[in-house]
One Martini backbone bead per residue (centre of mass of N, CA, C, O) as a GRO file, in nm:
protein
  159
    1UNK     BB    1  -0.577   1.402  -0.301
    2UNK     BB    2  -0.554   1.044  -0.337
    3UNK     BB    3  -0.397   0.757  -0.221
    4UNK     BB    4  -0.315   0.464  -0.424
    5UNK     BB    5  -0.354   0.100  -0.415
    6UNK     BB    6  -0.192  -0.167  -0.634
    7UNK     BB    7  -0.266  -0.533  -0.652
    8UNK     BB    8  -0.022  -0.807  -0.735
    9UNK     BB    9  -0.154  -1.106  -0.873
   10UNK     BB   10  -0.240  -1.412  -0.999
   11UNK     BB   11  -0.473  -1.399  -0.856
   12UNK     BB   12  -0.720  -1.314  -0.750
   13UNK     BB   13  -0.899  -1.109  -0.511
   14UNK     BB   14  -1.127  -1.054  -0.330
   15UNK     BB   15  -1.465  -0.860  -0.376
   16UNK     BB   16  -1.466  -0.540  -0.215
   17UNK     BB   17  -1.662  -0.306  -0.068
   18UNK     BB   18  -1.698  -0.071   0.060
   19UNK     BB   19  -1.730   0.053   0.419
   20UNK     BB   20  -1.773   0.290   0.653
   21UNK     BB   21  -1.821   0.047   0.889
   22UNK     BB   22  -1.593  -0.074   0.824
   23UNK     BB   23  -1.263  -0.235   0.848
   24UNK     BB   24  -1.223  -0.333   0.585
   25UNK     BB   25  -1.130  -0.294   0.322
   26UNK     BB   26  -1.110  -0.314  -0.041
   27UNK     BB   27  -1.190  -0.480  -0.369
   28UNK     BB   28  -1.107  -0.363  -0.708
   29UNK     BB   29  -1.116  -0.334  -1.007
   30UNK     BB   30  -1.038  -0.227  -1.291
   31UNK     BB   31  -1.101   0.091  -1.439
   32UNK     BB   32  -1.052   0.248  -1.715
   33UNK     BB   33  -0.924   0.498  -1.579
   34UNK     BB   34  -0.679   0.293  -1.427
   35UNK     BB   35  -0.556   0.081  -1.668
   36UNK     BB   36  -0.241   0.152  -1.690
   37UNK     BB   37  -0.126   0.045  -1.443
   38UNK     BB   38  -0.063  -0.286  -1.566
   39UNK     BB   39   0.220  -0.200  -1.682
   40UNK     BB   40   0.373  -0.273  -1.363
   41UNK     BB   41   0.300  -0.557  -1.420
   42UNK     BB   42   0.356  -0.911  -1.393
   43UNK     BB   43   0.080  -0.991  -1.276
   44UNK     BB   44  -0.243  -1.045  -1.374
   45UNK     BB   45  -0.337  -0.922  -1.152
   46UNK     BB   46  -0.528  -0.647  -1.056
   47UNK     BB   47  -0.599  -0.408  -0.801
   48UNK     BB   48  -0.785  -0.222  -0.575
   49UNK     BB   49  -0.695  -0.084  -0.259
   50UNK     BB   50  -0.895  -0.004   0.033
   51UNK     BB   51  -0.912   0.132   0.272
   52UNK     BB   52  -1.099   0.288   0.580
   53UNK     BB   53  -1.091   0.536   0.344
   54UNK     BB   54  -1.156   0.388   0.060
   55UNK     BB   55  -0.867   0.469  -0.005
   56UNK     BB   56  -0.500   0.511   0.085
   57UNK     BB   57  -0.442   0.723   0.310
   58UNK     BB   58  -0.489   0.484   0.532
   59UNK     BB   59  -0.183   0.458   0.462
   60UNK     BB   60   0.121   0.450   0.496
   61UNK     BB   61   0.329   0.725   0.368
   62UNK     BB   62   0.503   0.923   0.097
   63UNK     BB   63   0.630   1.195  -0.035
   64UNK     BB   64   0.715   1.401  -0.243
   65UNK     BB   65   1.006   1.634  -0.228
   66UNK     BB   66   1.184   1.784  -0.431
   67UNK     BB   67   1.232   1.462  -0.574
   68UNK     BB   68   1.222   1.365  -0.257
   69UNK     BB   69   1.208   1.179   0.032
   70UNK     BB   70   1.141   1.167   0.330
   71UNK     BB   71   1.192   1.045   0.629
   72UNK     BB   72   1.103   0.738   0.730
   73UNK     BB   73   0.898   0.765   0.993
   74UNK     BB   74   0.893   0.697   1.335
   75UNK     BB   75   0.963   0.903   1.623
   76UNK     BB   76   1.050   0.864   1.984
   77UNK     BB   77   1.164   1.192   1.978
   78UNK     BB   78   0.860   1.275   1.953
   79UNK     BB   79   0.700   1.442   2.185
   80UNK     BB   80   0.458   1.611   2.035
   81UNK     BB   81   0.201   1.421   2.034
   82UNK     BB   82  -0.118   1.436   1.936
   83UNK     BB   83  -0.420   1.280   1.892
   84UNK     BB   84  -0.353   1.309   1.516
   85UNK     BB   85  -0.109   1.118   1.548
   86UNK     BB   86  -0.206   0.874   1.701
   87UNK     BB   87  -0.462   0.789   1.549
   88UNK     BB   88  -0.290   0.777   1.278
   89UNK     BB   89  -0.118   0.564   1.347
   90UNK     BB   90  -0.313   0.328   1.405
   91UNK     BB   91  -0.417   0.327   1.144
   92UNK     BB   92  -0.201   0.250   0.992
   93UNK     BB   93  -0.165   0.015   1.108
   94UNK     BB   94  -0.417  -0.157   1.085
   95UNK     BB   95  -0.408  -0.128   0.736
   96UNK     BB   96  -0.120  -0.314   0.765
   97UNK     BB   97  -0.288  -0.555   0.854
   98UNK     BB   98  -0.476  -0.630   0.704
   99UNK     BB   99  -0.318  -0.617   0.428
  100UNK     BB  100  -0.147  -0.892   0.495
  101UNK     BB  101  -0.382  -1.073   0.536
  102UNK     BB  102  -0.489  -1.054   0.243
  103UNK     BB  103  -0.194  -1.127   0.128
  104UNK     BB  104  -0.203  -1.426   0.253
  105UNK     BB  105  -0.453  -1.525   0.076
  106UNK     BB  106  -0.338  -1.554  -0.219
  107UNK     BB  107  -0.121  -1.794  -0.271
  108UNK     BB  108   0.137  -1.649  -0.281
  109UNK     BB  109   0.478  -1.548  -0.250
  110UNK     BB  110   0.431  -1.289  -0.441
  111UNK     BB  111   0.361  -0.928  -0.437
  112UNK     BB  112   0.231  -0.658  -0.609
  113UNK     BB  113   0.321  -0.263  -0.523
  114UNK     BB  114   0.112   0.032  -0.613
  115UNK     BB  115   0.223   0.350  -0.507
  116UNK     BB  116  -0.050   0.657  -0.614
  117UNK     BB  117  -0.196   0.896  -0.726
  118UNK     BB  118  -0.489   1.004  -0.833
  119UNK     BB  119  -0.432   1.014  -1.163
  120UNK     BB  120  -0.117   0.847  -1.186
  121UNK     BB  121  -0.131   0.581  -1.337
  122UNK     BB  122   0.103   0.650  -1.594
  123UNK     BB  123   0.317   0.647  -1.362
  124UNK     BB  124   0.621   0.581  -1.318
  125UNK     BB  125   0.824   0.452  -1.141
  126UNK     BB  126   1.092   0.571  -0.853
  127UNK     BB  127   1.080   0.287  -0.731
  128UNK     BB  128   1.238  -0.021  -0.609
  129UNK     BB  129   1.130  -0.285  -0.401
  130UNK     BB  130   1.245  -0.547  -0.172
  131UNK     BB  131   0.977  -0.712   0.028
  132UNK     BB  132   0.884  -0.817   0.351
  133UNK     BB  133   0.619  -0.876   0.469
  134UNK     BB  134   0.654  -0.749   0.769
  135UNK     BB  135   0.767  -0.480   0.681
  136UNK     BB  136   0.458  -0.370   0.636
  137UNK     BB  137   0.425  -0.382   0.984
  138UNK     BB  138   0.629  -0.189   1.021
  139UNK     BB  139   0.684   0.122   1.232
  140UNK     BB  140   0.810   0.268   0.934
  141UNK     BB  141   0.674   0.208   0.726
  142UNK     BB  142   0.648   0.361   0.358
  143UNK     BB  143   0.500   0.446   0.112
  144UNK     BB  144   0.612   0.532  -0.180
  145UNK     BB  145   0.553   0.781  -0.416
  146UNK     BB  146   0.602   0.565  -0.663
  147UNK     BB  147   0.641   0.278  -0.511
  148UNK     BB  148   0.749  -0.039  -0.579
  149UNK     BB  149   0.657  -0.385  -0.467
  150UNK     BB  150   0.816  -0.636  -0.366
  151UNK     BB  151   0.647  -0.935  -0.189
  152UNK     BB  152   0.756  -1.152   0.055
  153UNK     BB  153   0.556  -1.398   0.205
  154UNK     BB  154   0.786  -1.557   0.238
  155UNK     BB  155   1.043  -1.581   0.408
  156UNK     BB  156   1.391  -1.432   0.320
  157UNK     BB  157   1.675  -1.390   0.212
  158UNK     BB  158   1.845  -1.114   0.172
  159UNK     BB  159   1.632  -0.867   0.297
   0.00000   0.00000   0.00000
């Protein structure tokens, strides 16, 4: 199963399909099947981005765990990272660097963001946060799974 992210704007986002060859994203319409998801936006636009993976799983997430998420992020005291940690780790950035240029094309203040399972489309979030553009683009930054986020495109204090 892959992790899916659908991201609410006032406006569309330009729509791009997938390209195994390609490092862009993709900006795709809801279909039929994943519908359900917009009742959790209160943008009218919603979309599906999907990775360099045409899903969502080269974003970095976190799964739930017996109903609790693991410590998010990445740890400098982890001294055995293999080559698909370290390879895993650079797309994870790539992707999350792509993602910010993207929802900074939309013209808007704020986007929101909810990231769950493929086919959980109807499942409430289990958290809900306001995060700044830049928060998206830290190396400990995780996507939680069924985490709603607003993002805050433009600087702002208290966050």
């Amino acid at each position: 199963m892959c992790f899916v992210l659908y991201v609410g704007t006032s406006n569309p986002l330009p729509r791009r399909k997938f390209d195994k060859d390609s490092l862009d994203l993709s900006v795709e319409s809801l279909s039929e099947r994943d519908a359900a998801i917009k009742q959790y936006f209160s943008k009218p636009e919603v979309q599906y981005v999907g990775s360099t993976s045409g899903c969502g799983c080269d974003f970095p997430h976190a799964t739930l765990q017996n109903g609790r998420w693991p410590e998010l992020g990445y740890h400098d005291e982890d001294a055995e990272k293999d080559e698909l940690d370290i390879a895993r780790e650079v797309s994870d950035r790539q992707n999350c660097n792509a993602l910010v240029a993207l929802l900074r094309t939309s013209g808007n203040e704020t986007v929101e963001l909810y990231g769950v399972w493929d086919g959980d489309f109807a499942k409430a979030p289990r958290a809900r946060q306001e995060v700044s553009i830049n928060e998206l683009i830290g190396r400990n930054f995780r996507f939680k799974e069924q985490g709603f986020y607003k993002v805050h495109l433009e600087p702002t204090t208290g966050i």
